[in-house]
C-alpha positions in Angstrom: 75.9 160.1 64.9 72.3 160.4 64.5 71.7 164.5 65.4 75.3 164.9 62.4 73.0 164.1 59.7 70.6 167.0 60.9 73.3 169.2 60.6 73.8 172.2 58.0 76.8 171.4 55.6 78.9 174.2 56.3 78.6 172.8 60.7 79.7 169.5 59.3 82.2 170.8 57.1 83.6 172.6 61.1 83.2 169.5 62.8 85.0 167.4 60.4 87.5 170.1 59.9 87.9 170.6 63.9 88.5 166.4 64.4 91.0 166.1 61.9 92.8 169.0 63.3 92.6 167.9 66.7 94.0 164.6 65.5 97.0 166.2 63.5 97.9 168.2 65.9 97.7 165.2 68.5 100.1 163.1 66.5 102.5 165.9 66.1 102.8 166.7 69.9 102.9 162.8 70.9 105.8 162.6 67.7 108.0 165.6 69.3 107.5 164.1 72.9 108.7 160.5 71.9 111.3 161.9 69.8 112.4 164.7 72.0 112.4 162.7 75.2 115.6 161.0 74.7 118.7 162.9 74.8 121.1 159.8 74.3 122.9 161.6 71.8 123.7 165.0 72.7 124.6 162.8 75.9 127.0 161.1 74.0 128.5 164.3 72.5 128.9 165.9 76.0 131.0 163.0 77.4 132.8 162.4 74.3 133.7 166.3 74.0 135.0 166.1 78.3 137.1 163.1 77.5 138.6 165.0 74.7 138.8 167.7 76.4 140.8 166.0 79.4 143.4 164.2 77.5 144.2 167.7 75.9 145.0 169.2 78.7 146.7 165.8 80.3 148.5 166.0 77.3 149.4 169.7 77.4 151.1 168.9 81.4 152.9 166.1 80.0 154.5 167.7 77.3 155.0 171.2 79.4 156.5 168.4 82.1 
């Protein structure tokens, strides 16, 4: 940290401006991963749509029976 203070103010302004960026950024990939990783729902909605989908037509040979 010693060689920062030697620094102009506009390259410090860049440096702090790059960290905080890379940070930001950092969080909002690790965010989408963890959140995007699961797909428990859409899971969910896939067997629940086939089950519907299969007493439909279990119900259609029944009634056609």
């Amino acid at each position: 940290m010693a060689g920062f203070s030697s620094l102009a103010p506009k390259t410090k302004n860049l440096v702090v401006a790059g960290g905080l960026s890379a940070f930001v950024f950092g969080v909002y990939f690790y965010t989408m991963r963890a959140v995007g990783g699961t797909d428990e729902l859409q899971t969910a909605i896939d067997k629940f749509e086939q089950q519907k989908s299969k007493e439909e037509s279990e119900s259609t040979i029944t009634s056609k029976a």
